[in-house]
MARGU-393574 format. One record per residue: z, x, y of N, C-alpha, C in turn. Coordinates in steps of 0.05 Angstrom, whole numbers, padded with zeros to 5 digits, always signed. Each point is the difference from the previous one (the first is absolute). Example, Ala and Ser with C-alpha at 12.3 -4.5 7.8 and 13.67 -1.06 7.14 Angstrom:
BEGIN
+00156+00264-00114+00000-00018+00024+00000+00018+00024/-00014-00007+00021+00001+00016+00024+00014-00015+00022/
This chain:
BEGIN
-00068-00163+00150+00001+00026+00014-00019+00020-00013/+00004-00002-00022-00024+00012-00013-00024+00008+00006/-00010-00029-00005-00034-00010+00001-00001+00006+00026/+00009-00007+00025-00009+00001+00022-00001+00026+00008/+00022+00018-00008+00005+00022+00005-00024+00030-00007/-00008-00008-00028-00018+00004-00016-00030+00006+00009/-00007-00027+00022-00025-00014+00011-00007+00019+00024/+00025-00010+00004-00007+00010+00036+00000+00035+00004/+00019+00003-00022+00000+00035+00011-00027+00018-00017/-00005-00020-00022-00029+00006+00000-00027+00002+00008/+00002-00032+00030-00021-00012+00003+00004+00009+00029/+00015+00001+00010+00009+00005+00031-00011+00024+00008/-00026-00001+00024-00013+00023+00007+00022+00023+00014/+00002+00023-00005+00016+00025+00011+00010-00009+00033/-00025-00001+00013+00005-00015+00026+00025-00012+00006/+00005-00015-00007+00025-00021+00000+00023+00008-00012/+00006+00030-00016+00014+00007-00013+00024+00010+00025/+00002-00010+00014+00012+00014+00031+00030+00001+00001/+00013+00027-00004+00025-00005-00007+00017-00011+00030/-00015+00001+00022+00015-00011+00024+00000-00033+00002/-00022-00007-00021+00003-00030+00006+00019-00013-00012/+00021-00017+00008+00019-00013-00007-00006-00021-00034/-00014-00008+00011-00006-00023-00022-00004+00009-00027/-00026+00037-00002+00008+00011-00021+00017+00006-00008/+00020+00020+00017+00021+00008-00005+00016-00018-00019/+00007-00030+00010+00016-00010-00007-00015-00008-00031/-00021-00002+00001-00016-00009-00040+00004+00022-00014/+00004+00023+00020-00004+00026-00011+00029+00009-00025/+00020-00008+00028+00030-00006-00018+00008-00015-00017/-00006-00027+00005+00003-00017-00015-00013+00009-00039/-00034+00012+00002-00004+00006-00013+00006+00012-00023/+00015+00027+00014+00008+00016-00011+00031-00002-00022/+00004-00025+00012+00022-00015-00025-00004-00022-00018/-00035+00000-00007-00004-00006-00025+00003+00008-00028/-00004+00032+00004+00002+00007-00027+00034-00001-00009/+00016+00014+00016+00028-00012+00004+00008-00020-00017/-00007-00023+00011+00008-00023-00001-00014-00007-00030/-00026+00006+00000-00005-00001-00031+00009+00008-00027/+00012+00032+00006+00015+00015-00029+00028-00012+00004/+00019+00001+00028+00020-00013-00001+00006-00026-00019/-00018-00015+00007+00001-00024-00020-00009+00000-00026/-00019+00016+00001-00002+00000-00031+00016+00010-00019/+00022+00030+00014+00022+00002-00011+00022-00023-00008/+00006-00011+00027+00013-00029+00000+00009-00019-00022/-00030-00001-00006-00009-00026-00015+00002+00015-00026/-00003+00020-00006+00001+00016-00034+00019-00005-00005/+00019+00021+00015+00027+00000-00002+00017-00030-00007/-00009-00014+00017+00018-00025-00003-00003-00015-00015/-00032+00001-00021+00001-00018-00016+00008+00023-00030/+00001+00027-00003+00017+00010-00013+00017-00002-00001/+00019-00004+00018+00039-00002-00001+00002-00023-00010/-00007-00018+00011-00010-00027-00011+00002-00008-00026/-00015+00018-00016-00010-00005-00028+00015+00018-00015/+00010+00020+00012+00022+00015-00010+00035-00016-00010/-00002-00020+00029+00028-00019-00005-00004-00015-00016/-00020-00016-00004-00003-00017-00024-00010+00011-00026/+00007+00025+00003-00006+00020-00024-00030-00012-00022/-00015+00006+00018-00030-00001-00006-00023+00015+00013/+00021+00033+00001-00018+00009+00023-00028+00021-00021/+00007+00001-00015-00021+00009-00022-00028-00005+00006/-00016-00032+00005-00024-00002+00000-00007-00005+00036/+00024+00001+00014+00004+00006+00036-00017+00041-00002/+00005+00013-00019+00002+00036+00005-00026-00001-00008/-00008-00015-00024-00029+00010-00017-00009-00010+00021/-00005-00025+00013-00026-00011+00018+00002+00016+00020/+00025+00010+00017-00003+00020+00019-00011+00023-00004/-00003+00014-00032-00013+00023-00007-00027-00009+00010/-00009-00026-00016-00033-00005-00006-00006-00016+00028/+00013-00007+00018-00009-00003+00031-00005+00033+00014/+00019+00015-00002-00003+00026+00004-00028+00019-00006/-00005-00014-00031-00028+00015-00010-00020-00013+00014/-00002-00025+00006-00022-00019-00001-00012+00012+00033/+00029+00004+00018-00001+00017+00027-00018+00015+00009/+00012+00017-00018-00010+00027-00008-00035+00004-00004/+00006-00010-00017-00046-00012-00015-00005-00013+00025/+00007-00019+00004-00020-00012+00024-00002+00021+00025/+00019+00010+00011-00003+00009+00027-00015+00026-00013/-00010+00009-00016-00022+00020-00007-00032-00009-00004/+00009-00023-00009-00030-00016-00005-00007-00016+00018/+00019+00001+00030-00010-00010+00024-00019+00023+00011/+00014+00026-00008-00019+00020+00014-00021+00005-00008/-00002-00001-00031-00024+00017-00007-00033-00014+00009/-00011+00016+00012-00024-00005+00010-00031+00000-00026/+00013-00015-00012-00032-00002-00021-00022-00005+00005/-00005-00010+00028-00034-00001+00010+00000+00030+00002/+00015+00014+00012-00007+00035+00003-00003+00016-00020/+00014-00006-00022+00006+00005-00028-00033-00002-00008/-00007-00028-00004-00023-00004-00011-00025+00016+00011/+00009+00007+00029-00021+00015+00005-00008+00026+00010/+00021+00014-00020+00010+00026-00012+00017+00021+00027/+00017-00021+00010+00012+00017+00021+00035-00003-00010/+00017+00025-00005+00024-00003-00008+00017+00013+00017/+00011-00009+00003+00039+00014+00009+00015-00008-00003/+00025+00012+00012+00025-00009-00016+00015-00008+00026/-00019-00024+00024+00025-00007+00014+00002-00028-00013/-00003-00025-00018+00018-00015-00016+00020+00017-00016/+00016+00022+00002+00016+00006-00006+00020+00001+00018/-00005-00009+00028+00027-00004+00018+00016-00027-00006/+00027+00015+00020+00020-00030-00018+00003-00019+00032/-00005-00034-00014+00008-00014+00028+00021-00018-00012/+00004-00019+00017+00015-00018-00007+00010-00007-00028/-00016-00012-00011+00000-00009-00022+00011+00022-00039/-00013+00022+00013+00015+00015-00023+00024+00012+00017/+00005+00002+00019+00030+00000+00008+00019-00013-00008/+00001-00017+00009+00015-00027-00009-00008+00003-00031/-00014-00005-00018+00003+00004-00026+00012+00017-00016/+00003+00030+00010+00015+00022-00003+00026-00006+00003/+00010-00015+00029+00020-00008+00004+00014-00012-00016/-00012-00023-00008+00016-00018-00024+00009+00014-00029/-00020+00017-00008+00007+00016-00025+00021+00014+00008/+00006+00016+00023+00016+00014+00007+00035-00014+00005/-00009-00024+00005+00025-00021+00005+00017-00002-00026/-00024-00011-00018+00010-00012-00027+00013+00031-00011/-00010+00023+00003+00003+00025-00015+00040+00002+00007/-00004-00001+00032+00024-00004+00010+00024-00017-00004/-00014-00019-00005+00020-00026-00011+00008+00005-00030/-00008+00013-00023+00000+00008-00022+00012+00024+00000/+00006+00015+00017+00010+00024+00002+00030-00007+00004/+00006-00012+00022+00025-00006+00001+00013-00026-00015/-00010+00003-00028-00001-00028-00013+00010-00026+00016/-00015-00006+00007-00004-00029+00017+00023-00003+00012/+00011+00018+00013+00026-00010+00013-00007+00005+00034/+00000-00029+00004-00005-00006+00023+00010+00011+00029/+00032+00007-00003+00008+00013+00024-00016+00033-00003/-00002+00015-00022-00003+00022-00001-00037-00003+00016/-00013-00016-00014-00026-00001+00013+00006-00001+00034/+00008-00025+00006+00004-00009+00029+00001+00037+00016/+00017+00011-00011+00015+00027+00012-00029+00021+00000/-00004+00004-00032-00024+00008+00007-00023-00002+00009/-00008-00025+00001-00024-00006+00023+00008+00004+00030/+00019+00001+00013+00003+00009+00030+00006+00026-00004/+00020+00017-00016-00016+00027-00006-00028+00003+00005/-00022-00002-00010-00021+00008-00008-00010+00002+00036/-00003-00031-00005-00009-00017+00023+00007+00020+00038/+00020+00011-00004+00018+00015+00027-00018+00028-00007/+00001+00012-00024+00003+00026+00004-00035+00000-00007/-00010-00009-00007-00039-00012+00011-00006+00011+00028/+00017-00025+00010-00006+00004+00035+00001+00025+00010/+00032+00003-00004+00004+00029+00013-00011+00021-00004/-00004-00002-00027-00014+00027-00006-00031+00002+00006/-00013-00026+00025-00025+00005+00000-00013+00026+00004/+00019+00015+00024-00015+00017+00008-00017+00027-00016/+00024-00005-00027-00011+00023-00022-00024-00007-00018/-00006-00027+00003-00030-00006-00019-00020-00016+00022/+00002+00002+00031-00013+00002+00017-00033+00005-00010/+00004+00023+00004-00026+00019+00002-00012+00014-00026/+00014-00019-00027+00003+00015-00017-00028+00011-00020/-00011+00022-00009-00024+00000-00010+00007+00013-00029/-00010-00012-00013-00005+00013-00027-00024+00007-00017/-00004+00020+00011-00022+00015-00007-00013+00003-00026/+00028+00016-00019-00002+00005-00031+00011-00023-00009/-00003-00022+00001+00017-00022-00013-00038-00017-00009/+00005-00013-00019-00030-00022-00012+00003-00016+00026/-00027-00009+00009-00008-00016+00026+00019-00040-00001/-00008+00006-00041+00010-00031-00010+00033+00001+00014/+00017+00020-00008+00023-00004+00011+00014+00007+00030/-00009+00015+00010-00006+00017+00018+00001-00023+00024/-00018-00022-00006-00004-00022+00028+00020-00020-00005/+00021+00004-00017+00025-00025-00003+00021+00007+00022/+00001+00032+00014+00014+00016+00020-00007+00009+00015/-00028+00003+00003-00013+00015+00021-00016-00008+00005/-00013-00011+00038-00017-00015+00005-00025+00029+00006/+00001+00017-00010-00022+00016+00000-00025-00006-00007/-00005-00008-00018-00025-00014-00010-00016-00029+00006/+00026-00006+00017-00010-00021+00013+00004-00026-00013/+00034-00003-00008+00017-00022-00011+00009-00016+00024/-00003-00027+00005+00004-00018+00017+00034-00001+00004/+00013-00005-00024+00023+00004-00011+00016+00014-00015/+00012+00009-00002+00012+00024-00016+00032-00020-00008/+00011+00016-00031+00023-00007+00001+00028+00008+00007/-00007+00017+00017+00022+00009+00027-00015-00008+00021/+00007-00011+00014+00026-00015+00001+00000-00026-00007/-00021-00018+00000-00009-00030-00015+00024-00002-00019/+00015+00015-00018+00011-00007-00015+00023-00011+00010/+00009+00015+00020+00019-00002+00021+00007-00034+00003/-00021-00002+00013-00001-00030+00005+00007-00022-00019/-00009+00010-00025+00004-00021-00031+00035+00007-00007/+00010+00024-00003+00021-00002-00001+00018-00020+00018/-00001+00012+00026+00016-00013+00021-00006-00039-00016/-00024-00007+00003-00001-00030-00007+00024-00009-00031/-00009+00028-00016+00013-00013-00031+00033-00004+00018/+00012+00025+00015+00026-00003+00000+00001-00023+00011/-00015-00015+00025+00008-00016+00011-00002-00027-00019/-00014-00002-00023+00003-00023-00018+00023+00009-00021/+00012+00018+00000+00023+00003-00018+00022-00021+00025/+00004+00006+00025+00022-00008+00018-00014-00035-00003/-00016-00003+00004-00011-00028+00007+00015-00015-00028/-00016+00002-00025+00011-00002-00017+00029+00001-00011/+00026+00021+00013+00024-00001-00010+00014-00023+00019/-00007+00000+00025+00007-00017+00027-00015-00032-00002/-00017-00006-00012-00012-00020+00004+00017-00038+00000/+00019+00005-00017+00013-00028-00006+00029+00002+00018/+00000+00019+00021+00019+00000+00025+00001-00010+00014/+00017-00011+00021+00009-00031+00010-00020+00021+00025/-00020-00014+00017-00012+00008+00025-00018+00023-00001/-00013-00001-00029-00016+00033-00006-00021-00004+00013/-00017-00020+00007-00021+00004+00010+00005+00003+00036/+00019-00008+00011+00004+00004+00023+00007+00038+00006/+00016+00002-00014+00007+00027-00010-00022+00014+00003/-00016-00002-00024-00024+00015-00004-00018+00007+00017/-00001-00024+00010-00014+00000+00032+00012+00025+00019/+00019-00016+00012+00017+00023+00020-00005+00033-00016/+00003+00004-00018-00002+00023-00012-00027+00016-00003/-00013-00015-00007-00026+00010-00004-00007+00008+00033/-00002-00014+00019-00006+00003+00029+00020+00018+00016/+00019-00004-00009+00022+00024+00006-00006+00026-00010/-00010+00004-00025+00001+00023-00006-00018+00010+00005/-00032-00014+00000-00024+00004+00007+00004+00016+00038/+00011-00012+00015+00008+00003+00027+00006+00027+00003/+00019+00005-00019+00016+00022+00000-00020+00019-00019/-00018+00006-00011-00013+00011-00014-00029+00007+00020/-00004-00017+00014-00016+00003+00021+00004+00011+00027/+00020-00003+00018+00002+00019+00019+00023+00019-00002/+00020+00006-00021+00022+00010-00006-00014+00019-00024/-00016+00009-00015+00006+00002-00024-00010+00030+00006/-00010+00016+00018-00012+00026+00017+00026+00013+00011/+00019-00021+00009+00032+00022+00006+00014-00001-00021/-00007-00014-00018+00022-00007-00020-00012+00033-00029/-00020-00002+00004-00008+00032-00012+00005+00019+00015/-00007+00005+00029+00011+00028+00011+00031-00004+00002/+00016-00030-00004+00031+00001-00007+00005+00020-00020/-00008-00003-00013-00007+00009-00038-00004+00031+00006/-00019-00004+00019-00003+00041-00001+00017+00015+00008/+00010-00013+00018+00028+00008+00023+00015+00011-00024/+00006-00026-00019+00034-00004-00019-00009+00024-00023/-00020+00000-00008-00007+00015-00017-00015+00035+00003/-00009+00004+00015-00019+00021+00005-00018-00001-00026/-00019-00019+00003-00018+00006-00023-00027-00014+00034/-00021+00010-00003-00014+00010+00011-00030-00023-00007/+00005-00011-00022-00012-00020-00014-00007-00029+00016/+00036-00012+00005+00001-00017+00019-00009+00005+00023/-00006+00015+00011-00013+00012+00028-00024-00007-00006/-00013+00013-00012-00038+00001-00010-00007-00029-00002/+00017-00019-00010+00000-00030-00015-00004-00019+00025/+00027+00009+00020-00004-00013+00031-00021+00004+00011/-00013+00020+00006-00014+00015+00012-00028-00021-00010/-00002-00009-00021-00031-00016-00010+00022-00025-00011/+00011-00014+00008+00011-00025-00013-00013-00021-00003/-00018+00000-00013-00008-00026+00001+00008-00018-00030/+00000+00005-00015+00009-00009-00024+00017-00015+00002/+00032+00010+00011+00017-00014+00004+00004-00027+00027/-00023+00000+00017-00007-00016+00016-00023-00014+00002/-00011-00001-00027-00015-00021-00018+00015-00012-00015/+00017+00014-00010+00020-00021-00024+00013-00020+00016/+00017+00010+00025+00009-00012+00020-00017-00034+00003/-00024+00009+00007-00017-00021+00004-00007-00019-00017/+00003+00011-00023-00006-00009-00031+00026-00024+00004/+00022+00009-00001+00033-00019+00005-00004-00016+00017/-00010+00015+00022+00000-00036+00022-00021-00015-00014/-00026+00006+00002-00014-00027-00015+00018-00017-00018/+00002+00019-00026+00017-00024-00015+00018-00014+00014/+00021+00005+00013+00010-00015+00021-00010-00017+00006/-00015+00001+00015-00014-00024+00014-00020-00015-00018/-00013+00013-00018-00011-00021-00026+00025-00023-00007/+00020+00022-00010+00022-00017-00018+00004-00023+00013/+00005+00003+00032+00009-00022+00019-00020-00017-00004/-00026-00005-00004-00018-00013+00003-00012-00008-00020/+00019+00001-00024-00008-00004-00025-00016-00029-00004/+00020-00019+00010-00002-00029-00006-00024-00008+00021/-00010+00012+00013-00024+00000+00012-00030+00012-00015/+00016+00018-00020-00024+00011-00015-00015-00006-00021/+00021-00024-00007-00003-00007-00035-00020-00023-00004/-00019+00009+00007-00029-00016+00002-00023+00007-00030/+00000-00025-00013-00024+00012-00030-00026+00024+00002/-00006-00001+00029-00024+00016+00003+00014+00031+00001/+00021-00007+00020+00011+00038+00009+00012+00004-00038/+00018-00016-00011-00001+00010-00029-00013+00000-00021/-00027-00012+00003-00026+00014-00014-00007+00015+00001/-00005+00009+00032-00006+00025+00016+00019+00030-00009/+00015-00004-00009+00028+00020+00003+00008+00006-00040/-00017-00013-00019+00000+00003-00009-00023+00010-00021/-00026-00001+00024-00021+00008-00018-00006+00033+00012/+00017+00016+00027+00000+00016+00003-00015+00030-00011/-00005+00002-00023-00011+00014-00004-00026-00005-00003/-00008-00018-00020-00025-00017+00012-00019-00002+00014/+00024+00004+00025-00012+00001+00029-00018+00029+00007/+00023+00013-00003+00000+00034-00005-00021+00006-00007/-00011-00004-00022-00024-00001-00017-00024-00005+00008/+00001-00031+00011-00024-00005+00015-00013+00013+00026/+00028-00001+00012-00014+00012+00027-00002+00030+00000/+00012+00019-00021-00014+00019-00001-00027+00009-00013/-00010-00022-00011-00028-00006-00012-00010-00007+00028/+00006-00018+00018-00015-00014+00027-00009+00021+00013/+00022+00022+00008+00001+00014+00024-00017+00023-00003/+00010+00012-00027-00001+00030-00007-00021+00001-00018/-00013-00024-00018-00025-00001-00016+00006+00011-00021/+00026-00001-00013+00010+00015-00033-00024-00008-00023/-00001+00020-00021-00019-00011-00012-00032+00007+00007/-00001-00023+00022-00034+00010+00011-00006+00011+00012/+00019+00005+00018-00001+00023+00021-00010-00012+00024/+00000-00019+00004-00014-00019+00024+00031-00018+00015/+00000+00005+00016+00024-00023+00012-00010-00006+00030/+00024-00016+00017-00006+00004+00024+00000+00028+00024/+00013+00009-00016+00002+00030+00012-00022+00018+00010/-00023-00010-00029-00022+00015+00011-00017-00011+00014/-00001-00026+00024-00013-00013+00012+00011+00000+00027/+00035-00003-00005+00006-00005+00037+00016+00021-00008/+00013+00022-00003+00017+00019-00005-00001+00006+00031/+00019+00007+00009+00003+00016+00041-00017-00015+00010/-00005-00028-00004-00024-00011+00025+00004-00031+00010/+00023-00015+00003+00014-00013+00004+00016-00005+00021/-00012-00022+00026+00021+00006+00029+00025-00013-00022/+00025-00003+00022+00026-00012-00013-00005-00028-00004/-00013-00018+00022+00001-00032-00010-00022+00000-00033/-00020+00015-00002-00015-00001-00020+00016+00008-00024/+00022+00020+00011+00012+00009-00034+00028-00020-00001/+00005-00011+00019+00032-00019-00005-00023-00030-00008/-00013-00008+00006-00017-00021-00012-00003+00002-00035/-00010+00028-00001-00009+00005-00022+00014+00010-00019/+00024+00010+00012+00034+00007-00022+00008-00043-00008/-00008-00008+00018+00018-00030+00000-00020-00013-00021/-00022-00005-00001-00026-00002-00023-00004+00020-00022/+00013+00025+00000+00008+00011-00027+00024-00003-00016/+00021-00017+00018+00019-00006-00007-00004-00030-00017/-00007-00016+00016-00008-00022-00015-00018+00002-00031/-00026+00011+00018-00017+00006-00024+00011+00014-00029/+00023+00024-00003+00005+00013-00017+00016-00021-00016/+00027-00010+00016+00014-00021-00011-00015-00024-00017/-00018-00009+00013-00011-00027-00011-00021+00011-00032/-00012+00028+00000-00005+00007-00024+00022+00004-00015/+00012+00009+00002+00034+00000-00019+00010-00023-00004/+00004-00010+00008+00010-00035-00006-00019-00018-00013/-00023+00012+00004-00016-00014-00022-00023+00007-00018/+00025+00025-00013-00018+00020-00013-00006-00015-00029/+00008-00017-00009-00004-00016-00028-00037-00015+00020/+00004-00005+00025-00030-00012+00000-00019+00029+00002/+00011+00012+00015-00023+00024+00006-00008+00014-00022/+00014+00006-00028-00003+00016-00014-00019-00009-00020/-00003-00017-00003-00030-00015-00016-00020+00007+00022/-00007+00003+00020-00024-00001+00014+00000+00033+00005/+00017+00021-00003+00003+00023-00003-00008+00010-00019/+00003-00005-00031-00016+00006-00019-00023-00010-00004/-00016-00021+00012-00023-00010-00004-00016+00008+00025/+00006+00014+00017-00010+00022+00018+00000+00017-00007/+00016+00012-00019+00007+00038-00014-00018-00001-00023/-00004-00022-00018-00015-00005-00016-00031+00001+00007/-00011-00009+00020-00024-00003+00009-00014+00030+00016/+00025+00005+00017-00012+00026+00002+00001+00025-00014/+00018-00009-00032-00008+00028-00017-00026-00005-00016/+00001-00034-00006-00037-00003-00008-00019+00016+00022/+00001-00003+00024-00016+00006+00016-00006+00031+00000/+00027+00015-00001-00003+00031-00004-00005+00015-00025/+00001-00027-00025-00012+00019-00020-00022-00001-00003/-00020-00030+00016-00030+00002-00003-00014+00016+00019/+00013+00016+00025-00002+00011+00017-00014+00031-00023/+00024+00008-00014+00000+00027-00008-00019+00006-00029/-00012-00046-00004-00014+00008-00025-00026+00008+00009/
């Protein structure tokens, strides 16, 4: 969902951008519950292999690697941005100081572990507090909406405010990582229960259902019971809570289709994930050299040319990742040759 997603809304001429045509529409949606579906799980998967390591009381070097996954986040999704061909050729600003994905989610995890240490590792108290967080995120979108911070440093300033032109911010993204940790606290306490995965199923799709076309009265319910004015503003732009919605049925229907999934390539694939991340934002966006595909077919792409060419960047990105032990010898002896070449250039 990514890669393809990535390609096409880059490569796809304006023309075609047609909000009456069905077919977009529907890539359009679907789309839009990638990132979702991405922090969701990444919460998920933290969380669960922390509780985890917590029960077998070895959660000690589970917290440090989540710190130093957190940092490593952090550094890379900054040194995806920084544009050193422009650098080198004395042009500076400070938009590699916006936040995307990747130092989101990195923030996140520090923020988890900080959390999990706070309420000394006691698991129900976390569980409680991550859907805290996670609920009053959502709701309270409307108040960090539009939010600008003017007098605040630009460095901090773009972790909350897409003013400067942050892809991601951590309101509400964070939202999403919580909701995932709680749901691996329940996965985790429920797991060795007579019918859990049938359970989990029905639940996850049930609740997703209900989070999806229910979850807009179920806040102006809220405004009704309460008079707070908040839940009104929240309905009024819901989408948050009818992405998460969406977020639940997938897993649903993943979970159901588990034993259909468990193929060596899809868990190669699913584990080199960031990897991936990496590469194709070097492919697309030209990190580093400042050259990608972007600056060749950027808006100039009918749809069969860019769904051809999302399905061939899909491949293509994957198959360098999976065989990055071959590629990476012929990468330095390419990087090697053309810095000989640029220092006899400049002698």
């Amino acid at each position: 969902m990514m890669l393809q997603g990535h390609f096409i809304s880059t490569m796809l001429h304006p023309n075609y951008r047609n909000p009456g045509n069905t077919a977009y529409n529907i890539w359009l949606y679907f789309r839009g519950n990638t990132a979702p579906l991405f922090f969701t799980i990444s919460g998920l998967i933290f969380v669960y292999l922390l509780v985890k390591a917590n029960d077998r009381g070895n959660d000690n070097p589970r917290i440090k690697k989540g710190i130093k996954r957190g940092l490593e986040l952090l550094a890379i999704g900054y040194l995806l941005r920084m544009p050193f061909w422009y650098w080198f050729q004395g042009h500076f600003d400070t938009y590699f100081l916006v936040i995307d994905v990747l130092q989101c989610i990195g923030l996140s995890l520090i923020l988890i572990v900080l959390l999990y240490v706070l309420v000394q590792k006691n698991r129900r108290m976390l569980s409680l507090l991550l859907l805290i967080i996670g609920c009053g995120i959502f709701i309270a979108e409307p108040l960090y909406r539009n939010l600008t911070l003017e007098h605040t440093p630009e460095f901090l300033a773009n972790y909350v405010s897409k003013q400067n032109g942050s892809v991601f911010t951590m309101v509400p993204w964070f939202g999403f990582m919580a909701f995932g940790g709680f749901i691996a606290t329940l996965f985790y306490k429920y797991a060795d229960k007579p019918k859990f995965k049938l359970g989990s199923i029905l639940l996850f799709i049930g609740s997703g259902l209900i989070l999806t076309f229910f979850s807009t009265r179920i806040l102006l319910l809220l405004r009704d019971m309460t008079g707070i004015e908040l839940f009104n503003a929240s309905a009024n732009y819901n989408y948050l809570f009818l992405r998460l919605g969406n977020v639940l049925i997938a897993f649903g229907i993943f979970y159901a289709l588990e034993r259909f999934l468990k193929h060596a390539l899809i868990n190669k694939i699913g584990t080199n994930t960031l990897s991936i991340y990496v590469v194709h934002f070097i492919i697309i966006y030209g990190s580093f050299i400042g050259i990608g595909l972007r600056h060749f077919y950027a808006d100039n792409l009918t749809p069969w040319q860019a769904i051809i060419g999302a399905v061939l960047f899909m491949a293509i990105t994957c198959a360098i990742v999976l065989n990055l032990d071959r590629v990476k010898p012929l990468f330095l002896q390419w990087n090697g040759k053309l810095m000989k070449l640029v220092s006899r250039s400049s002698v």
